[in-house]
C-alpha positions, 0 to 999 in steps of 0.5 A: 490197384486192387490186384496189387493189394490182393497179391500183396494179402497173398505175400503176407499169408506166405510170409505168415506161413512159409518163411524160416522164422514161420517154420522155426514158430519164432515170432513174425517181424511186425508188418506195415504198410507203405502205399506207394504211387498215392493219388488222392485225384484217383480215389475221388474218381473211383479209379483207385482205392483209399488208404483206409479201405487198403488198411482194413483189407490188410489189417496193416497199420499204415507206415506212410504214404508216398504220393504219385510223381511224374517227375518219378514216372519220368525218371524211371522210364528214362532210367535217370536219378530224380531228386525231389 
């Protein structure tokens, strides 16, 4: 969602500049990114952005890309472990 994509360029400014090692000038932990909850069906409908265009809004280097699941959904709303 690109609300999640704009609080998470928010996070990273923070991080950037108001962390202890920002406040001690040591060097900053590299950032990835991992994108949760992917759905390729999604972003071919328009509803959902692309692992590139979240990429350049972040200036990230992609970690990986955890797909969406039901199985997931379903045991997390039904507070049960699921092995995939």
């Amino acid at each position: 969602e690109v609300s999640s994509v704009r609080d998470s360029d928010r996070m990273l400014g923070i991080l950037s500049s108001k962390s202890r090692r920002a406040e001690r000038k040591e060097a900053p932990i590299r950032e990835y990114l991992l994108l949760t909850r992917y759905s390729p069906e999604r972003v071919a409908k328009g509803e959902m952005l692309s692992v590139n265009d979240v990429r350049e809004i972040l200036s990230l280097d992609l970690l990986g890309v955890i797909p969406e699941s039901k199985a997931v959904l379903n045991a997390s709303n039904s507070g049960v472990p699921v092995i995939l």
